[in-house]
KOLDREN-591407 format. One line per 2 residues: their letters; for each residue x, y, z of C-alpha. Coordinates in nm, 3 decimals, always signed. Example, Ala and Ser with C-alpha at 12.3 -4.5 7.8 and 13.67 -1.06 7.14 Angstrom:
REM KOLDREN-591407
AS = +1.230:-0.450:+0.780 | +1.367:-0.106:+0.714 $
REM end
This chain:
REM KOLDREN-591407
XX = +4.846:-2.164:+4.314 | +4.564:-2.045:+4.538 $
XX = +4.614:-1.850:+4.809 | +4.404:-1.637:+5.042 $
XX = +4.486:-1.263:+4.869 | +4.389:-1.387:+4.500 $
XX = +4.038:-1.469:+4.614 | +3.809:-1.801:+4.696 $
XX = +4.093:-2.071:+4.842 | +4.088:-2.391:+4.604 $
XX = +3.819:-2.276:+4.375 | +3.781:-2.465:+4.083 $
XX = +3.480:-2.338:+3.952 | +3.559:-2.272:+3.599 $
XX = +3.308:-1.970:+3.546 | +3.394:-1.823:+3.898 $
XX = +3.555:-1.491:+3.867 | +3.828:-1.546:+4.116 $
XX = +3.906:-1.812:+3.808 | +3.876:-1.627:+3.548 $
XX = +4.135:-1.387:+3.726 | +4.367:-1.654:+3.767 $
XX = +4.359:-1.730:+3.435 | +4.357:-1.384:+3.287 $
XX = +4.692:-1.340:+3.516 | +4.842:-1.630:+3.425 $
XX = +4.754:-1.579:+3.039 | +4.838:-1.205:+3.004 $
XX = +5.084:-1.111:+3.282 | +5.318:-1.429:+3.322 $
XX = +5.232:-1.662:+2.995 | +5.582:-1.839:+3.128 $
XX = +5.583:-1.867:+3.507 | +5.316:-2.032:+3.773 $
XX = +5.432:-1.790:+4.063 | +5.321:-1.452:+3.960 $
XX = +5.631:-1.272:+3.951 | +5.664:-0.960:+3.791 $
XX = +6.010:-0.966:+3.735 | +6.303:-1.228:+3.707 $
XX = +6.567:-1.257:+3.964 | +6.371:-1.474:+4.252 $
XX = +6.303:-1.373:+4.618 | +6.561:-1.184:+4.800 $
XX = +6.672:-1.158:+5.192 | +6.723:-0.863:+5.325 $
XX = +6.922:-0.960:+5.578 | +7.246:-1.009:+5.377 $
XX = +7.530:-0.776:+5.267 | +7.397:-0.709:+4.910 $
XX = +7.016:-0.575:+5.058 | +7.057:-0.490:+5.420 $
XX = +7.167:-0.173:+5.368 | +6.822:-0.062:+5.207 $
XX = +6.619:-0.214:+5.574 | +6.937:+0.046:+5.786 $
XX = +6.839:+0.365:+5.555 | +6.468:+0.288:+5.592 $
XX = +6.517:+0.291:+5.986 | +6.764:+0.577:+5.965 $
XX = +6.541:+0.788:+5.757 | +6.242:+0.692:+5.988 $
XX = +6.442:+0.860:+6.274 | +6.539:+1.162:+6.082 $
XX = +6.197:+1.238:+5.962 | +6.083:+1.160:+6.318 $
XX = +6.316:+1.415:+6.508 | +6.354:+1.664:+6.242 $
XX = +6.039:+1.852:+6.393 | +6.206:+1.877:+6.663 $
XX = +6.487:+2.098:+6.530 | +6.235:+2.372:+6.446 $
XX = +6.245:+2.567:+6.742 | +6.001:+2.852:+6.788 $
XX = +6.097:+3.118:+6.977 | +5.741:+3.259:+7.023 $
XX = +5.623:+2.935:+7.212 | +5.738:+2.929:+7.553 $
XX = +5.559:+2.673:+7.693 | +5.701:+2.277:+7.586 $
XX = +5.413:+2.111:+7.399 | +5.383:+1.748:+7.324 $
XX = +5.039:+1.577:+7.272 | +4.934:+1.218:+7.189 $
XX = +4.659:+1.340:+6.954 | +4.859:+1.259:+6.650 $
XX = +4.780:+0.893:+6.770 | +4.402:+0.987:+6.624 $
XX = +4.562:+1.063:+6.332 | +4.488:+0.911:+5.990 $
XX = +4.781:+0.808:+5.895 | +5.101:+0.824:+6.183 $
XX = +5.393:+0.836:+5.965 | +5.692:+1.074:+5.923 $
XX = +5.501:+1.266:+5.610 | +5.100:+1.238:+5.748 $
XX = +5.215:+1.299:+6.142 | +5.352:+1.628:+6.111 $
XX = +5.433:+1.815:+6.403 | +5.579:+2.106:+6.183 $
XX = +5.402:+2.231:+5.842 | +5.767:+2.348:+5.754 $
XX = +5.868:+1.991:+5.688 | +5.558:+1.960:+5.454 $
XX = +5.802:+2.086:+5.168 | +6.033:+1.850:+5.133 $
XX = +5.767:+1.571:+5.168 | +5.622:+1.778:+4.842 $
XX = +5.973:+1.727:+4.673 | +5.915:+1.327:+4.668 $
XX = +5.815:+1.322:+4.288 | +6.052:+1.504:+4.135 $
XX = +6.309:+1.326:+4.303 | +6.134:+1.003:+4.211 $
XX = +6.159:+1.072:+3.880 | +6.490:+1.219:+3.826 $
XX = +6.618:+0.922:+3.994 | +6.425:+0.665:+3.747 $
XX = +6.551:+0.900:+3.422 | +6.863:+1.014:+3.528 $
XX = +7.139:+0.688:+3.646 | +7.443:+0.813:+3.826 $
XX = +7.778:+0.612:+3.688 | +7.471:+0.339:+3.595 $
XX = +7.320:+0.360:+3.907 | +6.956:+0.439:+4.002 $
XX = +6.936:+0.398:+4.333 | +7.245:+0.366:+4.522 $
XX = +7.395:+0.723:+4.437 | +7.116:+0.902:+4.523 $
XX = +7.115:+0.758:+4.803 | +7.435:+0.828:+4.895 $
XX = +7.415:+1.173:+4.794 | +7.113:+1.241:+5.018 $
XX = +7.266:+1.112:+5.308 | +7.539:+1.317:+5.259 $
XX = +7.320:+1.660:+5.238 | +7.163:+1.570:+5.560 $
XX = +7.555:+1.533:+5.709 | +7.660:+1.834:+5.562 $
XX = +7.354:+2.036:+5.701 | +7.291:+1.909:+6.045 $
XX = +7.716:+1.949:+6.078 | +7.691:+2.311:+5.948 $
XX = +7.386:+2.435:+6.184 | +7.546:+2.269:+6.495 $
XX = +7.868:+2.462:+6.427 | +7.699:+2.789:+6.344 $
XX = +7.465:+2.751:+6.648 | +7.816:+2.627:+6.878 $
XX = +7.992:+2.914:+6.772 | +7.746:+3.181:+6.836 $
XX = +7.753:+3.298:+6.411 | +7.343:+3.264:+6.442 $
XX = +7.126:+3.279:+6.746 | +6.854:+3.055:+6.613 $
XX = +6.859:+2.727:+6.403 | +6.891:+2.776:+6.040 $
XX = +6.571:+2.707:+5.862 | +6.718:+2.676:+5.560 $
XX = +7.018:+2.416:+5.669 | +6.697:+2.186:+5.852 $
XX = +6.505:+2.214:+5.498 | +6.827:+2.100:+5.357 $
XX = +6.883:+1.811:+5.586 | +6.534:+1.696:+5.518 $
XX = +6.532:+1.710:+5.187 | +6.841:+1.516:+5.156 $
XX = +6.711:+1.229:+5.409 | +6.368:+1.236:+5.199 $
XX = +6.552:+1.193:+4.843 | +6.752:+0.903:+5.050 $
XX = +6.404:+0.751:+5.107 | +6.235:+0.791:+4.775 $
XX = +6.536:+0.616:+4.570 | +6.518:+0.302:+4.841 $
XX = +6.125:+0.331:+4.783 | +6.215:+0.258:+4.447 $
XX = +6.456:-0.020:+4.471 | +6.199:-0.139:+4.744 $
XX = +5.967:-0.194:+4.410 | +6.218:-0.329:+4.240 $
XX = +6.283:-0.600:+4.493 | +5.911:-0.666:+4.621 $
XX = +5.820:-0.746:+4.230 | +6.056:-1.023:+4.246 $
XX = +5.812:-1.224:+4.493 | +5.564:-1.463:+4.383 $
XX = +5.203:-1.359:+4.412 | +5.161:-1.573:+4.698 $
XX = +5.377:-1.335:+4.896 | +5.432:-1.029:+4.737 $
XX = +5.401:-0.781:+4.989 | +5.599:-0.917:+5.277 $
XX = +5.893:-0.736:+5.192 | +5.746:-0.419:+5.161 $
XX = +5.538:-0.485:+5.465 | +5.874:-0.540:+5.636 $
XX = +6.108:-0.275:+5.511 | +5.815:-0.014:+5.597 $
XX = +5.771:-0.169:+5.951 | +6.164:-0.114:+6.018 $
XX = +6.077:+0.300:+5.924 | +5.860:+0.301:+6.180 $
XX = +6.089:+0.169:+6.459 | +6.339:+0.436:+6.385 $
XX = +6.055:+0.664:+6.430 | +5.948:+0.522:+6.763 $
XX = +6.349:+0.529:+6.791 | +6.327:+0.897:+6.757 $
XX = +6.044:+0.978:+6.977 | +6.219:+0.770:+7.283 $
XX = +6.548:+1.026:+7.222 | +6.399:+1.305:+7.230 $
XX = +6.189:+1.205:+7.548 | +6.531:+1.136:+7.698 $
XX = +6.712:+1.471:+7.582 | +6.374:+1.706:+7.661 $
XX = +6.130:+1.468:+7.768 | +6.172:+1.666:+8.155 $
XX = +6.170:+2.011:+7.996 | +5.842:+2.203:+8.148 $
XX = +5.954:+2.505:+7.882 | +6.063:+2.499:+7.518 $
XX = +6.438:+2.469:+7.462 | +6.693:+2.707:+7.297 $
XX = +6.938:+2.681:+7.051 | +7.193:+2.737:+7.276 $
XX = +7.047:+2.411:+7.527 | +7.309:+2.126:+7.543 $
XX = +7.070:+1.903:+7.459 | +6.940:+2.080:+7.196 $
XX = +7.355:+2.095:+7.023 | +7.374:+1.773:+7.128 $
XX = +6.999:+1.623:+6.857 | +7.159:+1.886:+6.617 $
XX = +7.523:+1.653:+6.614 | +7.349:+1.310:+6.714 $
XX = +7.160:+1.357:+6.397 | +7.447:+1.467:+6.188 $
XX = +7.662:+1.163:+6.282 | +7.356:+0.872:+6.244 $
XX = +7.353:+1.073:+5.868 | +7.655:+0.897:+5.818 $
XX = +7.630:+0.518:+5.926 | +7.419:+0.433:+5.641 $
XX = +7.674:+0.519:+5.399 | +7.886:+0.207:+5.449 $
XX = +7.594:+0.006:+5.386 | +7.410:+0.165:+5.118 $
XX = +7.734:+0.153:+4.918 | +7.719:-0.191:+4.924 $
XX = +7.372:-0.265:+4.816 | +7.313:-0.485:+4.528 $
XX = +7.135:-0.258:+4.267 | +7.147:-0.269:+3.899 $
XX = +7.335:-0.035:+3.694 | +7.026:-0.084:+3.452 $
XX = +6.675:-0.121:+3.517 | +6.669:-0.542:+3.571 $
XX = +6.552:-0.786:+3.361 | +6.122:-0.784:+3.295 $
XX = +5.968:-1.120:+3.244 | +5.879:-1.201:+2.842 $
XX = +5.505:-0.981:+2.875 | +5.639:-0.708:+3.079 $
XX = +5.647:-0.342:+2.964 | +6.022:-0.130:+2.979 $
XX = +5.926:+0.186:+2.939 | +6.296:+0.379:+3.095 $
XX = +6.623:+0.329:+2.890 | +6.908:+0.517:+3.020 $
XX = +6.980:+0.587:+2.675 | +6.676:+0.773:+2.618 $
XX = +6.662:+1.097:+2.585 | +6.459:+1.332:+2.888 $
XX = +6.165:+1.391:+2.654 | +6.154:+1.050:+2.560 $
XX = +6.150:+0.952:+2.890 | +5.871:+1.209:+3.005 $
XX = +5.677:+1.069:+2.723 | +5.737:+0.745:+2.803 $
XX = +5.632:+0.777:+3.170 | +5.311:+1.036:+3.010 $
XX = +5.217:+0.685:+2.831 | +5.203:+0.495:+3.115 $
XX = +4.991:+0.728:+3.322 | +4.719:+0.727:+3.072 $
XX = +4.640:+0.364:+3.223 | +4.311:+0.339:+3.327 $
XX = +4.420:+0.109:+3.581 | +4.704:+0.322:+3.745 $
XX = +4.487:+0.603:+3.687 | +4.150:+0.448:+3.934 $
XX = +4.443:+0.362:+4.178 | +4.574:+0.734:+4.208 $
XX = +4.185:+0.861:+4.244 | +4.165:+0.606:+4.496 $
XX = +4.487:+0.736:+4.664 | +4.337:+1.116:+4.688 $
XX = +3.958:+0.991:+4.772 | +4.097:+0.774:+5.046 $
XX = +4.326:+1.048:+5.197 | +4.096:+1.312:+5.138 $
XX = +3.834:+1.116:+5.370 | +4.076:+0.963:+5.635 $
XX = +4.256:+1.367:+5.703 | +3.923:+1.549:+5.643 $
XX = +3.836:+1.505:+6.053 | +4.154:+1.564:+6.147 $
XX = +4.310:+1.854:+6.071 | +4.576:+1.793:+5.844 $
XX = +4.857:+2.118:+5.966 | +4.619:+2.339:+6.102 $
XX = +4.816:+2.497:+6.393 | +4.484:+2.529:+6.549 $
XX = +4.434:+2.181:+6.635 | +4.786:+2.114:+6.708 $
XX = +4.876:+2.385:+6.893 | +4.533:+2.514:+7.100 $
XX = +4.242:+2.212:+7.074 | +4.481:+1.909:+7.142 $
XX = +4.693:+2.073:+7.404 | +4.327:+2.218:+7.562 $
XX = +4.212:+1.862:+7.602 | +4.468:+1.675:+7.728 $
XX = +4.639:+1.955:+7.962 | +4.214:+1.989:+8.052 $
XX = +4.085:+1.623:+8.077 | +4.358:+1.394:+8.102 $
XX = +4.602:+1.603:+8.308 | +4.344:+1.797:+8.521 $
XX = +4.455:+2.128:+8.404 | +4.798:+2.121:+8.489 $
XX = +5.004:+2.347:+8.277 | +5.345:+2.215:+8.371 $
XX = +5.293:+1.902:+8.230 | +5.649:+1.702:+8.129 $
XX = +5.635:+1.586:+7.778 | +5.817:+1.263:+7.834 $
XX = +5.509:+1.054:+7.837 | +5.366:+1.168:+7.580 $
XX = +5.649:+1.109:+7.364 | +5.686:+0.773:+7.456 $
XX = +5.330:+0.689:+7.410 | +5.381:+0.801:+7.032 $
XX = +5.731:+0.558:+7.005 | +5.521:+0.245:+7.153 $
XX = +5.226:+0.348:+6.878 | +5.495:+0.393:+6.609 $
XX = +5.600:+0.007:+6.701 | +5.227:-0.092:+6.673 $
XX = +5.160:+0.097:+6.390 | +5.461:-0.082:+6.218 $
XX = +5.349:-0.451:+6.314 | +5.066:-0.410:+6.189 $
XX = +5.212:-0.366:+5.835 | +5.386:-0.655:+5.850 $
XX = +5.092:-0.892:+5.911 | +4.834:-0.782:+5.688 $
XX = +5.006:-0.868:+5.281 | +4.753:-1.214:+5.332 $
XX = +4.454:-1.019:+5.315 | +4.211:-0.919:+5.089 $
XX = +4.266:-0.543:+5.017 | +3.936:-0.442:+5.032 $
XX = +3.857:-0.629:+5.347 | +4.109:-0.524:+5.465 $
XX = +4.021:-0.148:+5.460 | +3.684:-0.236:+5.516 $
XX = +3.724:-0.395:+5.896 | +4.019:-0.138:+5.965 $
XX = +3.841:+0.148:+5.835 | +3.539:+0.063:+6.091 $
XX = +3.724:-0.051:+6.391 | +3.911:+0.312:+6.385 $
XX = +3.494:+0.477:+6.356 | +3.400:+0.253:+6.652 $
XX = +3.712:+0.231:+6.861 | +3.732:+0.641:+6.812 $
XX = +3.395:+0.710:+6.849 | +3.402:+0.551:+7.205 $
XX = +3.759:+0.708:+7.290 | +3.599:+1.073:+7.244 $
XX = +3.274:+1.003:+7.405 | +3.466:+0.875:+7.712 $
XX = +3.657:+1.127:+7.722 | +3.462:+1.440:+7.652 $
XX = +3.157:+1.297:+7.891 | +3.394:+1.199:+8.201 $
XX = +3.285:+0.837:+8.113 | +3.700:+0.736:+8.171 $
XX = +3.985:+0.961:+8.179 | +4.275:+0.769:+8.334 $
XX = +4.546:+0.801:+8.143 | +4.572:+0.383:+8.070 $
XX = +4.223:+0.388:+7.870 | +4.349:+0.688:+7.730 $
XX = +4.668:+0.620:+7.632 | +4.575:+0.224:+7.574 $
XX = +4.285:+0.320:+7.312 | +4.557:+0.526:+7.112 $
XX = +4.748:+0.215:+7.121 | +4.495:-0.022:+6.980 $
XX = +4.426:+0.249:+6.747 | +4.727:+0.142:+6.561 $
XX = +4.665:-0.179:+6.468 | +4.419:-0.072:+6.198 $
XX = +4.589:+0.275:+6.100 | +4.879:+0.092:+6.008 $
XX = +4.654:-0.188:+5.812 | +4.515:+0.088:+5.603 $
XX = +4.842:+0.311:+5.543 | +5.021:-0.054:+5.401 $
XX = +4.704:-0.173:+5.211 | +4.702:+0.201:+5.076 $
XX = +5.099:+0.134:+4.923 | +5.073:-0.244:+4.851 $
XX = +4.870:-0.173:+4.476 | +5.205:+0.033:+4.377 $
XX = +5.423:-0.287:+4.344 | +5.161:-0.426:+4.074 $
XX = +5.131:-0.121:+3.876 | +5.522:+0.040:+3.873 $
XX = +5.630:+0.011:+3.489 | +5.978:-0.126:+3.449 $
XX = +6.238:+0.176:+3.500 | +5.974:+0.420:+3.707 $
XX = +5.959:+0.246:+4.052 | +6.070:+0.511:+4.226 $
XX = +5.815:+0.787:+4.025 | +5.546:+0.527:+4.049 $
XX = +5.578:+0.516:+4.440 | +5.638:+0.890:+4.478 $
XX = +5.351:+1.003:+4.287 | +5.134:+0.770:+4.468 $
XX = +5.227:+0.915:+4.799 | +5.257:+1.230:+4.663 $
XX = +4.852:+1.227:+4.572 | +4.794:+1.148:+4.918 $
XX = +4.977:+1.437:+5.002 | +4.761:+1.690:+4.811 $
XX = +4.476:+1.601:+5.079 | +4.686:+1.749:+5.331 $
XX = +4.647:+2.115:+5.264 | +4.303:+2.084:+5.141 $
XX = +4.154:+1.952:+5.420 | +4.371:+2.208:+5.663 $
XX = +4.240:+2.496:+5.470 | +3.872:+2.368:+5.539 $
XX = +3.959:+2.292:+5.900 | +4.095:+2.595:+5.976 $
XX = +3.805:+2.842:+5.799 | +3.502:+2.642:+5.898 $
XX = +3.602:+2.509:+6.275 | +3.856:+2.758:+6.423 $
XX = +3.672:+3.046:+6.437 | +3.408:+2.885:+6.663 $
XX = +3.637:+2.739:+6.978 | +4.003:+2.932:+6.954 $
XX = +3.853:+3.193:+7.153 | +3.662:+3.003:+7.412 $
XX = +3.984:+2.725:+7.453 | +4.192:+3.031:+7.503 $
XX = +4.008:+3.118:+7.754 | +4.055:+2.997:+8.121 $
XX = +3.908:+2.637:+8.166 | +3.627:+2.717:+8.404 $
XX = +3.471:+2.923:+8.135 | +3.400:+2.604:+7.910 $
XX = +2.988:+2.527:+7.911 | +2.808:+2.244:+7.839 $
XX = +2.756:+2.379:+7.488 | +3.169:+2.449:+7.418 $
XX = +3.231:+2.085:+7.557 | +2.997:+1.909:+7.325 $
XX = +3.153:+2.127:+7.031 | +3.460:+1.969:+7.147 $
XX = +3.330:+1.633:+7.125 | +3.210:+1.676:+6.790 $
XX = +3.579:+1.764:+6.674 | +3.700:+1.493:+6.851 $
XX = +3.467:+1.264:+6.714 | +3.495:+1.378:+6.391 $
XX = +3.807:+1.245:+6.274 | +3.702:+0.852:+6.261 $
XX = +3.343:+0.938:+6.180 | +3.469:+1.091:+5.895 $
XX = +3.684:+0.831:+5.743 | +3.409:+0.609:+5.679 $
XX = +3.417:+0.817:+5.352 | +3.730:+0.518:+5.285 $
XX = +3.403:+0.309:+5.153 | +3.377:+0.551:+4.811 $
XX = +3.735:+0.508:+4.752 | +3.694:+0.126:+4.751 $
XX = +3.552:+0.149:+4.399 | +3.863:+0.252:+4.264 $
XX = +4.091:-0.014:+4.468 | +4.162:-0.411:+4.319 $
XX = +4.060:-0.661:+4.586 | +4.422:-0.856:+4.555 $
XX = +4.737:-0.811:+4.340 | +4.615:-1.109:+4.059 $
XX = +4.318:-0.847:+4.016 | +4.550:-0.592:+3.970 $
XX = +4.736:-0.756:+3.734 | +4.359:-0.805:+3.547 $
XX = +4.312:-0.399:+3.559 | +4.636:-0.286:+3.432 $
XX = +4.636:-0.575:+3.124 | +4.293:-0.613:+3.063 $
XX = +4.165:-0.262:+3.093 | +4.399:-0.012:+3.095 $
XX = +4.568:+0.062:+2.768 | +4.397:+0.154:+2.463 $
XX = +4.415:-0.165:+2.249 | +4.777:-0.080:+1.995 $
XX = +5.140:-0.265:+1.884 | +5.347:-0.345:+2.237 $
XX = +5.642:-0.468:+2.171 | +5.789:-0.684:+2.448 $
XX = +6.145:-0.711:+2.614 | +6.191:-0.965:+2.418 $
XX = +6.124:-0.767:+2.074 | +5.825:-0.921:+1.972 $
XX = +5.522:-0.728:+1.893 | +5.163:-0.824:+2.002 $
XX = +4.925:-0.608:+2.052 | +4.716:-0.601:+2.402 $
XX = +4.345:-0.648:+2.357 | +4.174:-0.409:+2.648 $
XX = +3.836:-0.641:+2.634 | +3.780:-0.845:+2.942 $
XX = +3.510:-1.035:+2.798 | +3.715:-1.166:+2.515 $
XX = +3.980:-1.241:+2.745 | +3.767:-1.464:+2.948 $
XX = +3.616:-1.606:+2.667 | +3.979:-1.694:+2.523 $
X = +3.975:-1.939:+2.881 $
REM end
C-alpha cells in the first residue's frame, strides 16, 4: 500500500529504493500482514471507556507540568515576571519550556521510571498502577503543602512536597508514554502516528489550560505573590483536587497484564518472569542496535542545535535579557507591566503548537524538519530584526510572529518522537520513549552552561542598567542574542543523517542494519537468524 510517508506515491519501479524498502518491510518486518503493523490487536479509539482515560492523564499532566512553575515562589523577586520569549523557544513543552530549573529534576527522573515500569508489573500491570500511584503522590503533596501553608506550620512553599508532586505527575506521564507505544504500534503504516500525534496534542491543551488559570488567579498581579495570597492557596488545592479526576479513568484503561501479543517476526525482549539482570541485559541487547543507536545521536545532535541559541535554564536570559526587551521594546519601558497577556499569549501558542502535531504523521520526516527547521531561521530572523531595529513593535506582529512560530516548533518536537514507535522492543515502550526524551534532555544543561559563561558576562551589567544607557553597540549585541536562537538551529541539517525519512525506512534500519547477524528466536519459537546485509536483502527481491 503506498502512501505519502513511505516514499514515491504508486511507484512501481522495481529497482527504485522506495521499492526495495517496501519490500524489505514487507519481507523482514511483517512476512504475514500487508498493513505494516507492528503489533496484533488492530487500531484503537481513544475515545471509548477502555482508552480515554490515557487522552484525560495526558491533558491533566500537561496542566500540572504547566502550573507547577508556578508554585515555586521566590521570595527574593519582588517584581511579577512573565515573558513570551519562551515562544522563541526550541521546543515549548512542559520539560523544554521551563520557567523553573528546579523542575528540571524530575524531568531527569523519566528513565528510570521508564524502565522500572517496563521490568517491574504491579498485580500484572505495566502501566495502569503506576499511573495510579503517581497521581496519587501529586494528591498527597499538593494536599500536604496547602495545609502546611493554610495553617501557618511553614511560611514558604515546601520545595520538597512541589518536587514530590512533580515527580509523581511525571511518572504518571512516562507509564501512559509507554502504553501510548503500545497502542500507536497497533496502526498500519499508513497511519501510524496519528494517535500519538493526537494524544500529544491533548498535553498541550492542558498546558495552554494552565497558562489561562494562572492568568486568571495572578494574571493582574503587578508584584510576585506570597504563600499566604488566596490565590496562591487556592493553585496549591485546585491542583491537588484535578490530581484526582484522572483516577477514575485511568483505572479503567484497557492495558495488558502482560506485554501484548508481537506479530510472528517481532522481538520480546521483557518477560515479567525474568529476573532484573536479565531484564537489564535484555534491554543492554537491544541498545546495541545500530539503528536505535543513530536515532538517539540524532535525538542529542538535534537538541543540542535547536537549545544552543536559546538558553536552555540560564536565569540570565529568563530573568534579565527577556524581561529587558519586552518591558524595553514592546512595553515602552513600563515596569508595572500585568502579566495576564503574556500568559495568554503562551496558552494560544500551546494550542498551535499542539495542532501542529496532529497534522504532520503524512509527511516525510526529513522534509519535514527540513521546511520547519527553516521557516523558524527565517520567520525568527525577521521577528528579531524588527524588533531590535524599531522596524515593528506593536504588540500584534509581536505577539502574532510567536504565534506562527508554532506551527513549525511543534512539527519538529512530533517528527523528533514519531521514530520511537518503530524502534520500542516489545516490553520496553515506556524505557524506549523515556530514554529518547531523556537524550534530548542532556542538551539542556550543556548548552545553559555555555550560555551563561560565554554571553552573560557581556550584557547583565549594561541590561541592569537604566534603559537610556543602552548604545547602538549594546542594542546590536542584543540582536545578535535574539537572533541567535533560530540561526542556530539550522545545525537540525547534521542531525538529519542520523534520522529515517518514514517509518517503512525505519523498519529497513532496525532489521536490516542493526543487529549483528546471530540465532533470534521469534514469539513464535522458531529460530532464524537475521542477516544485517542490505544488499543481500534486496537482492533476495
Amino acid at each position: 500500500m503506498a502512501d505519502e510517508d513511505d516514499g514515491d506515491a504508486c511507484d512501481t519501479n522495481n529497482s527504485s529504493p522506495s521499492y526495495i524498502m517496501r519490500q524489505l518491510h514487507d519481507q523482514l518486518v511483517q512476512p504475514n500482514r500487508t498493513d505494516g503493523a507492528l503489533r496484533s490487536g488492530g487500531v484503537i479509539s481513544l475515545w471509548n471507556r477502555s482508552h480515554v482515560g490515557l487522552v484525560i492523564s495526558s491533558v491533566l499532566a500537561g496542566f500540572m507540568l504547566g502550573a507547577l512553575p508556578s508554585t515555586i515562589v521566590s521570595l527574593k523577586v519582588q517584581a511579577r515576571v512573565a515573558t513570551t520569549a519562551q515562544l522563541l523557544g526550541p521546543a515549548f513543552s512542559p520539560i523544554y519550556g521551563l520557567s523553573s530549573p528546579v523542575m528540571f529534576f524530575p524531568a531527569s527522573l523519566r528513565f528510570s521510571f521508564g524502565l522500572v515500569s517496563d521490568i517491574f508489573p504491579i498485580y500484572g500491570s505495566h502501566r495502569m498502577p503506576y499511573m495510579l500511584m503517581g497521581w496519587a503522590a501529586s494528591f498527597v503533596s499538593f494536599l500536604i503543602g496547602g495545609l502546611l501553608l493554610s495553617t501557618s506550620v511553614i511560611q514558604e512553599p515546601s520545595l520538597l512536597l512541589m518536587l514530590i508532586a512533580c515527580s509523581g505527575v511525571t511518572m504518571a506521564d512516562v507509564a501512559g508514554d509507554g502504553l501510548l507505544v503500545e497502542l500507536a504500534q497497533r496502526e498500519p503504516v499508513a497511519f501510524r502516528g496519528r494517535t500519538q500525534g493526537i494524544v500529544l496534542a491533548f498535553k498541550f491543551l492542558g498546558v495552554a489550560l494552565s497558562q489561562a488559570y494562572i492568568a486568571v488567579l495572578e494574571g493582574s498581579l503587578f508584584t510576585q505573590w506570597t504563600p499566604s495570597d488566596p490565590n496562591y492557596l487556592g493553585l496549591i488545592y485546585s491542583l491537588a483536587m484535578l490530581s484526582v479526576v484522572p483516577t477514575p479513568f485511568v483505572y479503567f484503561l484497557a492495558t495488558s497484564r502482560h506485554p501484548p501479543g508481537a506479530l510472528p517476526t517481532s522481538l520480546t525482549t521483557s518477560s515479567p518472569r525474568a529476573s532484573f539482570l536479565d531484564n537489564v541485559i535484555a534491554l543492554w541487547t537491544c541498545l546495541q542496535s545500530k539503528a536505535i543507536a543513530a536515532y538517539l545521536l540524532f535525538s542529542f545532535l538535534f537538541s543540542l542545535a535547536i537549545h544552543v541559541g536559546n538558553g536552555g535554564t540560564s536565569v540570565f536570559k529568563r530573568e534579565v535579557l527577556d524581561v529587558w526587551i519586552e518591558r524595553s521594546w514592546l512595553h515602552h519601558g513600563d515596569a508595572n507591566v500585568a502579566p495576564r497577556q503574556s500568559l495568554f499569549v503562551v496558552g494560544a501558542g500551546a494550542i498551535v503548537f499542539g495542532l501542529a502535531m496532529v497534522a504532520v504523521t503524512k509527511r516525510r520526516w526529513k522534509a519535514a524538519l527540513a521546511w520547519s527547521t527553516i521557516a523558524i531561521g527565517v520567520v525568527g530572523s525577521l521577528h528579531a530584526s524588527c524588533t531590535v531595529y524599531g522596524t515593528s513593535r506593536v504588540p500584534w506582529f509581536w505577539y502574532g510572529t510567536l504565534l506562527v512560530l508554532q506551527v513549525p516548533h511543534g512539527i519538529r518536537h512530533i517528527v523528533s518522537l514519531l521514530p520511537v514507535v518503530e524502534y520500542a522492543p516489545v516490553g520496553f515502550e515506556a524505557t524506549m520513549s523515556s530514554l529518547a526524551m531523556s537524550v534530548q534532555l542532556v542538551a539542556v544543561p550543556i548548552v545553559t552552561a555555555v550560555y551563561s559563561t560565554t554571553l552573560q558576562d557581556t550584557l547583565v551589567n549594561v541590561l541592569e542598567a537604566d534603559t537610556a544607557s543602552i548604545t547602538p553597540s549594546v542594542q546590536t549585541q542584543v540582536g545578535d542574542l535574539m537572533a541567535l536562537g533560530p540561526l542556530a538551529s539550522f545545525g537540525v541539517f547534521v542531525s538529519l543523517i542520523w534520522l529515517p525519512n518514514s517509518p517503512v525506512e525505519a523498519q529497513v534500519w532496525r532489521w536490516g542494519g542493526g543487529q549483528s547477524p546471530g540465532p533470534v528466536e521469534s514469539s513464535s519459537g522458531e529460530s532464524g537468524v537475521l542477516e544485517p546485509s542490505f544488499l543481500d536483502l534486496a537482492s533476495a527481491n
